[in-house]
LOLOMAR-990965 format. One record per residue: residue in one letter; x, y, z of N, C-alpha, C in turn; residue number from 1. Coordinates in steps of 0.001 Angstrom, whole numbers, plus 500000, padded with zeros to 6 digits. Example, Ala and Ser with C-alpha at 12.3 -4.5 7.8 and 13.67 -1.06 7.14 Angstrom:
// residues 2
  r     nxx     nyy     nzz    caxx    cayy    cazz     cxx     cyy     czz    k
  A  513190  494310  507800  512300  495500  507800  513200  496700  507800    1
  S  512850  497750  507080  513670  498940  507140  512900  500030  507870    2
***
This chain:
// residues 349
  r     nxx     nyy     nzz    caxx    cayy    cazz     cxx     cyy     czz    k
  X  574339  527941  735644  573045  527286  735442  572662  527323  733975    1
  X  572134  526245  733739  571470  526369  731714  570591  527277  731998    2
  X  569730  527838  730905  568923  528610  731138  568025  527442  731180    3
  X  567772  526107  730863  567055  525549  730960  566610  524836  731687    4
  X  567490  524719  732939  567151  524408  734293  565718  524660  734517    5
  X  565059  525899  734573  564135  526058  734837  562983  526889  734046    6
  X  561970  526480  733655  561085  527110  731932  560148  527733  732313    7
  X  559768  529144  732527  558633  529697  732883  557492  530076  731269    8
  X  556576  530124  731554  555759  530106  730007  554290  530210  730783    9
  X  553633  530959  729612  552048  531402  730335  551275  531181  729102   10
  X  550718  530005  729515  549540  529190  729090  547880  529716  729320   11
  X  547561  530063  728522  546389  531060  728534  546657  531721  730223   12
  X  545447  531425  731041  545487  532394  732115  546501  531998  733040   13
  X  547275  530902  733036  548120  530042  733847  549406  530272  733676   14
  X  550345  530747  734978  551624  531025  734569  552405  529610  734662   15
  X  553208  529037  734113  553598  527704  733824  554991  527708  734557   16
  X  555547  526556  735068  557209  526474  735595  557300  525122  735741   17
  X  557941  524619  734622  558670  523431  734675  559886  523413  735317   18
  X  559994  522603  736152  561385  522279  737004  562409  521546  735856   19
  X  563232  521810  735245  563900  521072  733677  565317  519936  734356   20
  X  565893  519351  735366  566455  519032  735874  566346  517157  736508   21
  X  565853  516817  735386  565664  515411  735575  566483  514155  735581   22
  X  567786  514537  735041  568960  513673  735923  569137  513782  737486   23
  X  568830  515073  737444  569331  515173  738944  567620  515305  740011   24
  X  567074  514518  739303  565660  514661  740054  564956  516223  740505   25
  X  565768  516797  739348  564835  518580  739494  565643  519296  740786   26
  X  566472  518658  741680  566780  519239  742547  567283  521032  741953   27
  X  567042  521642  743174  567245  523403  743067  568093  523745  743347   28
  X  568759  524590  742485  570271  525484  742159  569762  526546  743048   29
  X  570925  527223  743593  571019  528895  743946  569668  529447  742569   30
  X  570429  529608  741844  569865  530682  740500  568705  529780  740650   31
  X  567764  528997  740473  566474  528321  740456  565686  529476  740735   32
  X  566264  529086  742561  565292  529894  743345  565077  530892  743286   33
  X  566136  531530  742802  566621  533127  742258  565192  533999  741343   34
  X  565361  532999  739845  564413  532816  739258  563228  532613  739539   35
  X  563119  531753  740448  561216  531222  740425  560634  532332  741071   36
  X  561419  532918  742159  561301  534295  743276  560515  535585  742292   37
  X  561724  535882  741392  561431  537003  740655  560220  536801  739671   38
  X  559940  535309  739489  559054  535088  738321  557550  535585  739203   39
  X  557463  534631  740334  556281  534594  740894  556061  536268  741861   40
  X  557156  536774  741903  556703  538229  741988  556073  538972  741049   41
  X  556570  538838  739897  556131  539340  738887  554551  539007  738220   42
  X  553926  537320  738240  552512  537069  738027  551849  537706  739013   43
  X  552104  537301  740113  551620  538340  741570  550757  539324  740982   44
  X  551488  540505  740121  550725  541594  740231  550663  541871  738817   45
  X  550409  540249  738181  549872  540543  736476  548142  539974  736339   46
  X  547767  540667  735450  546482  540599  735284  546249  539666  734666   47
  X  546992  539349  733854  546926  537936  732496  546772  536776  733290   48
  X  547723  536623  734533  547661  535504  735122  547465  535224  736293   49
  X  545935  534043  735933  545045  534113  736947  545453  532834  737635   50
  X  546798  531960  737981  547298  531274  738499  548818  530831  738321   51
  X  549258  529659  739043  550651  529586  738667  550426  527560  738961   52
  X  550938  527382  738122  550880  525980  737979  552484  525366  738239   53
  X  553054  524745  739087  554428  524055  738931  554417  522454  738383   54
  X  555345  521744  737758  555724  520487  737658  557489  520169  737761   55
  X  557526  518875  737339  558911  518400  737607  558948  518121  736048   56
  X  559949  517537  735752  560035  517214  734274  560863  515987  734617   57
  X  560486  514917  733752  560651  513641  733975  559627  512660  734781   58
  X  559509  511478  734870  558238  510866  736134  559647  510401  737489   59
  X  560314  510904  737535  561279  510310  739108  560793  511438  739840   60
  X  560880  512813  739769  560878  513413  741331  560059  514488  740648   61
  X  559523  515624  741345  559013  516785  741418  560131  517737  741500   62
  X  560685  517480  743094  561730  518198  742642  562365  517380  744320   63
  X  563762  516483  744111  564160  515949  745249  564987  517083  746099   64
  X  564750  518047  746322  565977  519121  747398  566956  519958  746530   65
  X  567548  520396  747625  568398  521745  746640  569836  521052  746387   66
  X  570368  521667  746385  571856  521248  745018  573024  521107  746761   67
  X  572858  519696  747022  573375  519377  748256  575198  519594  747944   68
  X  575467  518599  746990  577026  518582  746881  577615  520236  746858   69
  X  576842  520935  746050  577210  522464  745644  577316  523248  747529   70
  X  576357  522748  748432  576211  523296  749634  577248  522705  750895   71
  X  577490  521055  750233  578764  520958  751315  580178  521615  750674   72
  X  580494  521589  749598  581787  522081  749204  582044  523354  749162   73
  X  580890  524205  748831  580663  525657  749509  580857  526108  750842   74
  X  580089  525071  751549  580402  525574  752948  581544  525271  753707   75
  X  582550  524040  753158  583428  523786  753998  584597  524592  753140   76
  X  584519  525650  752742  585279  526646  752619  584862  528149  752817   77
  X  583554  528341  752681  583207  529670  752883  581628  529501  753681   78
  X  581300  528867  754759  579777  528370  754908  579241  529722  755270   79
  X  579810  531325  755122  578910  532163  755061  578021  532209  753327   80
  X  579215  531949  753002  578813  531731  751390  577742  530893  750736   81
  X  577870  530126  752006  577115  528488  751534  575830  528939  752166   82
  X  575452  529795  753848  574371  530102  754194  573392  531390  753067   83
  X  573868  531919  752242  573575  532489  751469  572246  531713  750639   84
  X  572558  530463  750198  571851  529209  749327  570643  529480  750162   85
  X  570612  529287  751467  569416  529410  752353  568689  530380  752146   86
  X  569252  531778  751812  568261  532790  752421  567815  533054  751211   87
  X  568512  532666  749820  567899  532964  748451  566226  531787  748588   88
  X  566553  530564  748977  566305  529645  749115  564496  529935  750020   89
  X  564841  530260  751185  563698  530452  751992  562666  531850  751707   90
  X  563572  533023  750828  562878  533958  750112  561564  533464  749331   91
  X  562194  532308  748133  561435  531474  747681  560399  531118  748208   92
  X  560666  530254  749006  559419  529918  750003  558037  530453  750474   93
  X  559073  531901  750821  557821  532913  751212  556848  533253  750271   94
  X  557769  533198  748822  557109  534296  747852  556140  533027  747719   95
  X  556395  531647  747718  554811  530600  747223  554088  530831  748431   96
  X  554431  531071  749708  553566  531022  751110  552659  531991  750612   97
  X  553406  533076  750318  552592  534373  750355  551902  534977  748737   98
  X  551720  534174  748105  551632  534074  746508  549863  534183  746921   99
  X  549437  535537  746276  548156  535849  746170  546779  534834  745348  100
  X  547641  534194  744485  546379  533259  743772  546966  532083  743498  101
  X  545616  531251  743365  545956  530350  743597  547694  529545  742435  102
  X  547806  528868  743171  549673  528045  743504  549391  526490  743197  103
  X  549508  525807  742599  548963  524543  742190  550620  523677  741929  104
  X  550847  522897  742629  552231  521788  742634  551554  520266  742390  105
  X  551941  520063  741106  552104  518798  740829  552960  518032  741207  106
  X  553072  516948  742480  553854  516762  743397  553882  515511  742616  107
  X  554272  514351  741721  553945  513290  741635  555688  512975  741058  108
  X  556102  512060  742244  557705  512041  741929  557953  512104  743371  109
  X  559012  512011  743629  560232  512199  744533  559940  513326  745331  110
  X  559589  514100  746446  558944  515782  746671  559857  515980  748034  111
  X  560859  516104  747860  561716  516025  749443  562388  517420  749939  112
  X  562662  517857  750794  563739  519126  751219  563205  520398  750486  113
  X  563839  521204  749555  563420  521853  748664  562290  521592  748060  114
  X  561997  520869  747465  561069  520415  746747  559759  520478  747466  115
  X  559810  520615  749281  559063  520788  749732  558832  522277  750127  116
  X  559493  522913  749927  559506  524701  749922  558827  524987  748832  117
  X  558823  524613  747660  558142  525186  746789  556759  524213  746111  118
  X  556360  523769  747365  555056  522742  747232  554079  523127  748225  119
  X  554957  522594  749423  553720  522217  750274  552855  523778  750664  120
  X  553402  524632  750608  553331  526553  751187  551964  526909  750137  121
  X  551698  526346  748610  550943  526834  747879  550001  526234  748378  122
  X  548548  526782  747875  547202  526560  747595  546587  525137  747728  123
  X  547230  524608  746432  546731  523326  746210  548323  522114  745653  124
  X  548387  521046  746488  549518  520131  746036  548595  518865  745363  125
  X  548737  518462  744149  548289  517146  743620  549396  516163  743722  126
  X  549173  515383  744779  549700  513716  744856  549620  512831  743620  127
  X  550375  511744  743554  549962  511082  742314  550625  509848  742682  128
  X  550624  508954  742262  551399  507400  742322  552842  507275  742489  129
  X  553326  508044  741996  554716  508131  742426  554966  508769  743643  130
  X  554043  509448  744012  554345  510816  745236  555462  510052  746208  131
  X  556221  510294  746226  557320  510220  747459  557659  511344  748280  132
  X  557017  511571  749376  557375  512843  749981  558468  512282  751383  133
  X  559242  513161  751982  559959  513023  752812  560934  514329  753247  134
  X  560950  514311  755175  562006  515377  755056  562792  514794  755791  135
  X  563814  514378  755216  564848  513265  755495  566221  514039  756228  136
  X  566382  515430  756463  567425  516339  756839  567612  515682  758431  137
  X  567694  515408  759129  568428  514650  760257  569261  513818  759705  138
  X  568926  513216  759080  570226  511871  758341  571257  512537  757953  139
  X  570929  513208  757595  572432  514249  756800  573074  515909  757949  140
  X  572746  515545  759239  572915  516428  759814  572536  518100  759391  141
  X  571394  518322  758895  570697  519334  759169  569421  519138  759893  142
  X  568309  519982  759167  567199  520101  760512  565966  520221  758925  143
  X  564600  519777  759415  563694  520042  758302  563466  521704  757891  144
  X  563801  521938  757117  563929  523803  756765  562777  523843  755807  145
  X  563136  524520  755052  561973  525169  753932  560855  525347  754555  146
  X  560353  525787  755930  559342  525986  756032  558595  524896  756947  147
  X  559215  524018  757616  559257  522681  758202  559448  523463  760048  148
  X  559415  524016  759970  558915  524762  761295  557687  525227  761620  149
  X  557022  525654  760346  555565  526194  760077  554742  524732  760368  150
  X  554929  524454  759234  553919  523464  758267  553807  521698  759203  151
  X  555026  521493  759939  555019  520204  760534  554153  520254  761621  152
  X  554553  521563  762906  553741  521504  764036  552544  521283  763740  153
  X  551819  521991  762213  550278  521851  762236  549849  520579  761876  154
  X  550539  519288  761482  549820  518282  761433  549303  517374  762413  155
  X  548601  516610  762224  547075  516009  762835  549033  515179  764002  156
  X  548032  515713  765521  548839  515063  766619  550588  515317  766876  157
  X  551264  514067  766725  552497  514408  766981  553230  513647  765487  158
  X  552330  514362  764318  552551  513496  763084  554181  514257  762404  159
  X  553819  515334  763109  554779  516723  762122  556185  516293  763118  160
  X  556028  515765  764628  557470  515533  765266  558167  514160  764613  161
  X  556978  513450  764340  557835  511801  764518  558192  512213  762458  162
  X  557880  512943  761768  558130  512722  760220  559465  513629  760429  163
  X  559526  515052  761482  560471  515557  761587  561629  514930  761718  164
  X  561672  514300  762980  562705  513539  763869  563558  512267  762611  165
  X  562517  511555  762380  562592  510097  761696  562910  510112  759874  166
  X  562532  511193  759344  562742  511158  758377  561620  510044  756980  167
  X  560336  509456  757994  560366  508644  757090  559296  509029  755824  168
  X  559280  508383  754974  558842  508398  754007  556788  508474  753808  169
  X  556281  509207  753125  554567  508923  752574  554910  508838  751476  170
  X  553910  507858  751033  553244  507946  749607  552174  508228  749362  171
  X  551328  508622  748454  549936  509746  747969  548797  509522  749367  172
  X  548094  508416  749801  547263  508367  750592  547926  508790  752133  173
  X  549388  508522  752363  549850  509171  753261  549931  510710  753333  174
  X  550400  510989  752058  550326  512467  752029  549578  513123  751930  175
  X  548206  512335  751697  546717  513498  752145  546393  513442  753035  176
  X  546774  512581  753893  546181  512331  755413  547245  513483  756017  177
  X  548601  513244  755913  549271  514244  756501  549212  516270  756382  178
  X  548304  516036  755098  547735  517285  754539  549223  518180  753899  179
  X  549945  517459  753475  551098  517732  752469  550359  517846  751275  180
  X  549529  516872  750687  548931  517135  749737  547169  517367  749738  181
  X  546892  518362  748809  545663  518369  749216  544609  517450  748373  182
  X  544937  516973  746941  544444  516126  746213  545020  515358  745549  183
  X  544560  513995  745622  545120  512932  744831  544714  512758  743448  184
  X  545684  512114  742295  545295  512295  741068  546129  511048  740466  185
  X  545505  510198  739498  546381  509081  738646  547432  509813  738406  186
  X  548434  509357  738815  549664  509577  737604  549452  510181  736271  187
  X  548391  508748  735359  548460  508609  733968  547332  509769  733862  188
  X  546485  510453  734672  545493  511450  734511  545892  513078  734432  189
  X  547371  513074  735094  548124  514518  735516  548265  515023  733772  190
  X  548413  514397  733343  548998  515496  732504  547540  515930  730709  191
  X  546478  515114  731395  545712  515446  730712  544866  516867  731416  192
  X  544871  516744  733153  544581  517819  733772  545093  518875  733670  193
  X  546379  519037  733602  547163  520116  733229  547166  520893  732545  194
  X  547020  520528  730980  546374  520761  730036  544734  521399  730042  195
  X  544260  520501  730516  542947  521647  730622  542942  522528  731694  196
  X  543665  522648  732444  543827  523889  733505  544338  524873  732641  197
  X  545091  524565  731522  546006  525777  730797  545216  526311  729718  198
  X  544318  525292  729221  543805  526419  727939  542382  526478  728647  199
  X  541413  526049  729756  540323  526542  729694  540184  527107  731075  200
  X  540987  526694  732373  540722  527067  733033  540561  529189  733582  201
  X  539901  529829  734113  539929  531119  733958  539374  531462  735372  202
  X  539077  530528  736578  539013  530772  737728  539321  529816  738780  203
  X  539722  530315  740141  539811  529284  741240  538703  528197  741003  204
  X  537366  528697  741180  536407  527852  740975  536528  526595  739917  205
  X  536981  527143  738541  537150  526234  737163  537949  524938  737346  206
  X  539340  526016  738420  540539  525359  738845  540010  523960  739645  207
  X  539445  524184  740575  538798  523212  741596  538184  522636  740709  208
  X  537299  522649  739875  535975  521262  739210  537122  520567  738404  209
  X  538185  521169  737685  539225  520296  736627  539666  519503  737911  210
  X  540180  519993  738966  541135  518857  739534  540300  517635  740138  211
  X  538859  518587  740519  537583  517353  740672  537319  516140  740154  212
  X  537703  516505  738788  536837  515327  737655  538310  515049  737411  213
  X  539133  514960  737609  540291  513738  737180  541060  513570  738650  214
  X  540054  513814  740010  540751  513575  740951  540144  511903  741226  215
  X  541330  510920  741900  540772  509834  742467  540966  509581  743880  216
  X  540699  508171  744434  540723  507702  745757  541912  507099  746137  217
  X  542802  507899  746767  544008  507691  747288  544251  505848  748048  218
  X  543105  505469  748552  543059  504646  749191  543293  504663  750650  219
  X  542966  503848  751866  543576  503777  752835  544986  504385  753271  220
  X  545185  505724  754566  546406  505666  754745  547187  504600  755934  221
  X  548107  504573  755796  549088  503394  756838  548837  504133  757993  222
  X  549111  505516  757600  549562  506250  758862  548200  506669  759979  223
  X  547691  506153  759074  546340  506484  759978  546097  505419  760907  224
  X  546539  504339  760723  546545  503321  761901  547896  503557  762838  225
  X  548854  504568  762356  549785  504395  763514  549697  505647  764434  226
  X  548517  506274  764156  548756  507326  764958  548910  507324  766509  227
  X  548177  506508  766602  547943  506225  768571  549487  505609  768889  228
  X  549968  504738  767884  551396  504744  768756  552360  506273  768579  229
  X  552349  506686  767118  552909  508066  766774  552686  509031  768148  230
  X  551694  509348  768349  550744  509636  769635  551456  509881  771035  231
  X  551525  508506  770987  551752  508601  772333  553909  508012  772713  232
  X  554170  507679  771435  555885  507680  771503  556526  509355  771575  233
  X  556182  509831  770332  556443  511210  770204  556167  512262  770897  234
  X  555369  512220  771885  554825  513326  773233  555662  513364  774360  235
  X  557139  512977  774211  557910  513309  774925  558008  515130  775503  236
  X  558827  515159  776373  559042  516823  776808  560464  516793  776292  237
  X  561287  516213  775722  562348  516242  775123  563054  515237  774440  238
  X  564265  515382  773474  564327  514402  772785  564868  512817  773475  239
  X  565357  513348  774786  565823  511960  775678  564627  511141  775958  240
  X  563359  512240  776464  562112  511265  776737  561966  510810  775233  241
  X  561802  511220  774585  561054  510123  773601  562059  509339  772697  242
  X  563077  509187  773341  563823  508027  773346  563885  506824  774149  243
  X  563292  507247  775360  563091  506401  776308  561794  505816  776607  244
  X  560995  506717  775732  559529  505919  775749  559734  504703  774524  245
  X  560643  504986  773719  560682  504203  772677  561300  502536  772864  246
  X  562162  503042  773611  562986  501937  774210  561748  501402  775410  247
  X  561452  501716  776150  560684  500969  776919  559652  499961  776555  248
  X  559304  500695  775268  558330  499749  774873  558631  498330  774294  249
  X  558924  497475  774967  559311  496162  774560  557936  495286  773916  250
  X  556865  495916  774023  555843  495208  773168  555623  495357  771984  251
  X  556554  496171  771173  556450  497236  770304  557995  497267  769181  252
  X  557578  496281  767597  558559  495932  766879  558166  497378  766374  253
  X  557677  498417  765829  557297  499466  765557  557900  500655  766196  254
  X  557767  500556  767536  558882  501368  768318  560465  500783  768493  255
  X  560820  499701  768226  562216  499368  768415  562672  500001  767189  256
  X  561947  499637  765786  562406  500205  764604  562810  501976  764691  257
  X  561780  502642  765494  561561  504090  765545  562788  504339  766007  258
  X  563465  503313  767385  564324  503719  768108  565626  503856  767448  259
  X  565740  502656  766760  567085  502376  765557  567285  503190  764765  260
  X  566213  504233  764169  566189  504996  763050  566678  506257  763517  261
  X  566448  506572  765051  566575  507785  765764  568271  507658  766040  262
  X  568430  506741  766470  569837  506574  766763  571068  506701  765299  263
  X  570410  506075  764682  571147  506716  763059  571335  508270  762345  264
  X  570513  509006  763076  570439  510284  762800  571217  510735  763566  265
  X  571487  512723  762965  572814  513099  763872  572207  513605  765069  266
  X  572957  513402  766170  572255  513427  767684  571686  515211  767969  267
  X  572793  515975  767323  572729  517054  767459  571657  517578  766657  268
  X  571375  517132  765337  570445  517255  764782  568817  517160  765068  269
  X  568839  516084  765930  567600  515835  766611  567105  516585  768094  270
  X  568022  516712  768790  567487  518052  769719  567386  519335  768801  271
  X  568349  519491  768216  567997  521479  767527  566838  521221  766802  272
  X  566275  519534  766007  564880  519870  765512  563597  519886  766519  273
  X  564052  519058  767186  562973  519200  768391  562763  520172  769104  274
  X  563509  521313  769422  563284  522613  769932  562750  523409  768835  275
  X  563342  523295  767285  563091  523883  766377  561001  523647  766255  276
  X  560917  522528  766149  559149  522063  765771  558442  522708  767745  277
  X  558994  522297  768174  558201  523218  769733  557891  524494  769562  278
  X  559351  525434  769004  558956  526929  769029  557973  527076  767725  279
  X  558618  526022  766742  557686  527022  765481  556099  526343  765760  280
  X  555090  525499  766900  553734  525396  766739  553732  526937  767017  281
  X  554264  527932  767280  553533  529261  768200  554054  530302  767191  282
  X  554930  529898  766240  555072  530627  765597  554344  531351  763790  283
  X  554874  532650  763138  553915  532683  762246  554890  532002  760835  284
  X  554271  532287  760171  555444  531554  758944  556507  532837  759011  285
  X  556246  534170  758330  557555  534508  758625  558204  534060  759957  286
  X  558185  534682  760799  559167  534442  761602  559947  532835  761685  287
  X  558953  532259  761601  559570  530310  761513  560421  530382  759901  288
  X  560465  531790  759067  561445  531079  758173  562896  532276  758702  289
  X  562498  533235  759655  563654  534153  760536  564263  532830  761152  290
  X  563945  532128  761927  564384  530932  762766  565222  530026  761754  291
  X  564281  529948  761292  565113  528846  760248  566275  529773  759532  292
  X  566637  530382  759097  568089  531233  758428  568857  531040  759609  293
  X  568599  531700  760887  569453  531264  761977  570201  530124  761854  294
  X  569236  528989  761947  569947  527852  762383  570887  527333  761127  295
  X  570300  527269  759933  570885  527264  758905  572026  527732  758593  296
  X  572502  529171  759284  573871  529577  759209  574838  528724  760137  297
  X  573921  528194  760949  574890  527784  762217  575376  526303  761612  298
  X  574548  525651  760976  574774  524270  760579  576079  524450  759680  299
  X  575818  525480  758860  577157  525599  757939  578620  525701  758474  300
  X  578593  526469  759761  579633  526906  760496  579885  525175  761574  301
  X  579002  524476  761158  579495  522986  762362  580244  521786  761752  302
  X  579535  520402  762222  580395  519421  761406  579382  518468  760893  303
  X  578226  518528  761594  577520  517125  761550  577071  517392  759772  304
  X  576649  518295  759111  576445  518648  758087  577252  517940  757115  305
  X  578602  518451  757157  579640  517423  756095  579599  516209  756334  306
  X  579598  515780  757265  579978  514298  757930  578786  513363  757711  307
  X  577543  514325  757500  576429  513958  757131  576446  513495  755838  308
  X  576850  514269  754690  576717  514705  753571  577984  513568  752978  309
  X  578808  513278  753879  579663  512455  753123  579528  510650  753162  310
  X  578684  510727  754291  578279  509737  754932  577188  508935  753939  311
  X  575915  510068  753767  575408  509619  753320  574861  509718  751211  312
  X  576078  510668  751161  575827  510791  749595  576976  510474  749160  313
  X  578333  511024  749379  579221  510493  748393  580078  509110  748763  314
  X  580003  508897  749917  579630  507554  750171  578995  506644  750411  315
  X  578313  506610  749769  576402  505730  750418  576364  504703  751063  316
  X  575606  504743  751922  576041  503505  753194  576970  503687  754641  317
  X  578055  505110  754195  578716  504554  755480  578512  505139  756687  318
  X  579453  504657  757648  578246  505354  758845  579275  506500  759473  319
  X  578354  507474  759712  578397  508963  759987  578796  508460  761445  320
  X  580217  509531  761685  580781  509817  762969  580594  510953  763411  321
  X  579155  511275  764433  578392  512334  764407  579665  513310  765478  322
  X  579087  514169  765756  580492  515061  766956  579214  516331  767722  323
  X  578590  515645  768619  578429  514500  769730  578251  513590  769505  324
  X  578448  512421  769511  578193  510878  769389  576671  510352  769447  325
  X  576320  510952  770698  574976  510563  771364  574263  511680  771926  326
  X  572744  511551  771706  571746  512996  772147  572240  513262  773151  327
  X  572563  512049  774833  572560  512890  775790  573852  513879  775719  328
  X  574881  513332  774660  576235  514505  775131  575766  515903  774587  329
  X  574727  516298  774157  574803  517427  773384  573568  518437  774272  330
  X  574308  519651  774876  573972  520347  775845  572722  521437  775287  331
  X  571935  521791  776193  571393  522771  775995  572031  524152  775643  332
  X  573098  524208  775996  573922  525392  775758  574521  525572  774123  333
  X  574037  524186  773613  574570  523974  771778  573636  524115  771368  334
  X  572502  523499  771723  571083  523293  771017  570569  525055  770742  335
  X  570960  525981  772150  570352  527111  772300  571184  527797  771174  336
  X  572564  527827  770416  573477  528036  770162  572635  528621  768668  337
  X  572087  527623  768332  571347  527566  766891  570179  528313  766760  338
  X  569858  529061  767541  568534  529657  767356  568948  531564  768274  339
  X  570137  531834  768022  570719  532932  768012  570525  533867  767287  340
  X  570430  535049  767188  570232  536497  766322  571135  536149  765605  341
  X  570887  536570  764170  572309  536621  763212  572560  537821  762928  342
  X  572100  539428  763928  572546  540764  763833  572187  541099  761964  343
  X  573101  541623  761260  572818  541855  759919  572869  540802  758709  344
  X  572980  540014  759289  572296  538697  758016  570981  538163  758667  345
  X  570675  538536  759427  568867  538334  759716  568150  538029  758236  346
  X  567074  537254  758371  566189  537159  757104  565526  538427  756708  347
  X  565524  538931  755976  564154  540099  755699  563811  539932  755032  348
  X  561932  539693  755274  560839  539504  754456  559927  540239  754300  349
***
C-alpha cells in the first residue's frame, strides 16, 4: 500500500481522513482498514479531537468497495486468506458503529460495498449530487456485508429487502429518504463546509448549524412513490414467493423489470441474503457483523463469488454461470450452510 492511500491529519478540533485512491474510486485495501481502525481508536480517547470527519479524494466516488480483484485472486488460492480481508474489514466497521463522537462521511461520489461500512454506521452522512449509493453484492455472488444486516432491515417497510436483493441504485433525495444519508448538501457547497467544520467548528451543536446553513433540498424522492409496490412485491415469506409475486403481476412493467434483475443475480446469493436481512431485523449490530464473518468465510470457500467476479468485472457484460442455476435448486440445507459457527475464527469484538 502507498502510504498515501490513505491521509489522516487533525484540523483544529477535527480528526481528518482522506480516502487518497481516486483512480480506483477510493476503493479499500486490507491495510486501509487496518489503518482507519487504529486511527479512529486512537481519536476515540483523544481530547484534542472533538470529531472525525471522512472524504473521498477526487469528485467520482467516496469510496466504491474494497479491493475486489485482490479478494478473488486471494481467495481462489487461499480463501482462508482472502476471509481474513473481511474480518480486518468489518472490525472497521464496528470501530465507526461504535465511534464515541460524532463521525461525519462526506458521501458525495460513488458510496457502494465498503464504502458503505465506513459511512452509513457514523453519526452523520452528507449526500451531495453525485451521491451514488448502492449495495450491488448479489450481482457478483456475495451478500450485502459491511453491516447490511444491521442497517437494511431498519429501513422504512420492505425498502432494506428489495435494495438488498436487487442491487439498485439511489441518488441524494433517494438516499435521505432511505436514511443512508442523513443530510443533503450542493456538491459545489461541500468543500466550503468542510473547511469551516475544521477551523471553527468545537461542538456537536457547531457541527449541526455548519451543516445547517450550507445544507439544501434534496428534492422529491422516486422511491417514495414506489413504496406501495416495494411493499407489497418484497413481503414474500421467501425468496421463491417474492418471485412469484413478481411474476404474477402482469399489470406491472416495474415488477417484470424487478423480476429480470432478480433472475440476473446469483440464485444462491439471493436466498443466503434473504435469510441473512430476516435474522439480522432481530439482531444487534455486533452480532449481525458475527453473522456476517460467517457467511463471508463461506462465500470464499464457494463458486458463485469468482464466477461472479469474472463475470462481472474482468469481463464486463458476460453472463455468470451461477452453480445452482436457479433459486429453486438451491436447498435449505446450503442456504443454512452459511450462517454456521466458524469455532476459532469467530469475529471478536
Amino acid at each position: 500500500m502507498s502510504e498515501q492511500d490513505i491521509i489522516f491529519s487533525q484540523r483544529g478540533a477535527i480528526g481528518h481522513v482522506l480516502l487518497n485512491r481516486p483512480k480506483a474510486l477510493n476503493a479499500l485495501t486490507l491495510d486501509m482498514t487496518v489503518l482507519l481502525r487504529a486511527q479512529l481508536n486512537a481519536w476515540a480517547t483523544d481530547d484534542s479531537v472533538m470529531a472525525v470527519l471522512v472524504e473521498g479524494a477526487g469528485e467520482k466516488g467516496f469510496c466504491a468497495g474494497g479491493d475486489i480483484r485482490w479478494l478473488h485472486d486471494t481467495g481462489k488460492e487461499d480463501p482462508v486468506a482472502a476471509a481474513e480481508f473481511y474480518r480486518r474489514e468489518y472490525l472497521c466497521d464496528a470501530a465507526v458503529y461504535h465511534f464515541p463522537k460524532p463521525y461525519l462521511a462526506f458521501i458525495d461520489g460513488i458510496v457502494m460495498g465498503g464504502g458503505v461500512g465506513i459511512s452509513v454506521h457514523g453519526s452523520h452522512r452528507i449526500a451531495g449530487d453525485r451521491t451514488l449509493f448502492a449495495m450491488p453484492e448479489t450481482g457478483i455472488g456475495l451478500f450485502p456485508d459491511v453491516g447490511g444486516s444491521y442497517f437494511l432491515p431498519r429501513m422504512p417497510g420492505q425498502l432494506g429487502m428489495y435494495l438488498g436483493l436487487t442491487g439498485a441504485r439511489l441518488k441524494a433525495a433517494d438516499s435521505v429518504f432511505a436514511g443512508v444519508a442523513t443530510h443533503y448538501m450542493p456538491s459545489g457547497k461541500q468543500a466550503a463546509a468542510i473547511d469551516q467544520i475544521c477551523t471553527e467548528a468545537t461542538s456537536t451543536e457547531a457541527i449541526d448549524a455548519i451543516l445547517a446553513a450550507h445544507a439544501g433540498d434534496a428534492g422529491p424522492a422516486p422511491l417514495a412513490g414506489q413504496m406501495e409496490d416495494i411493499n407489497s412485491h418484497f413481503d414474500g415469506a421467501d425468496m421463491r414467493s417474492i418471485l412469484t409475486e413478481l411474476d404474477q403481476d402482469d399489470s406491472s412493467d416495474w415488477a417484470k423489470k424487478q423480476a429480470s434483475i432478480l433472475r440476473s443475480k446469483s440464485p444462491t446469493s439471493l436466498k443466503v441474503t434473504f435469510e441473512q436481512l430476516t435474522r439480522g431485523a432481530s439482531l444487534d449490530f455486533d452480532e449481525a457483523m458475527r453473522m456476517e464473518m460467517r457467511m463471508a468465510a463461506r462465500v470464499m470457500e464457494g463458486h458463485d463469488f469468482y464466477e461472479g467476479v469474472r463475470a462481472t468485472i474482468f469481463e464486463k457484460g458476460a453472463t455468470a454461470n451461477w452453480n445452482p442455476a436457479r433459486v429453486e435448486d438451491v436447498t435449505p440445507e446450503m442456504v443454512a450452510a452459511y450462517f454456521e459457527p466458524l469455532g476459532a475464527r469467530e469475529l471478536e469484538l
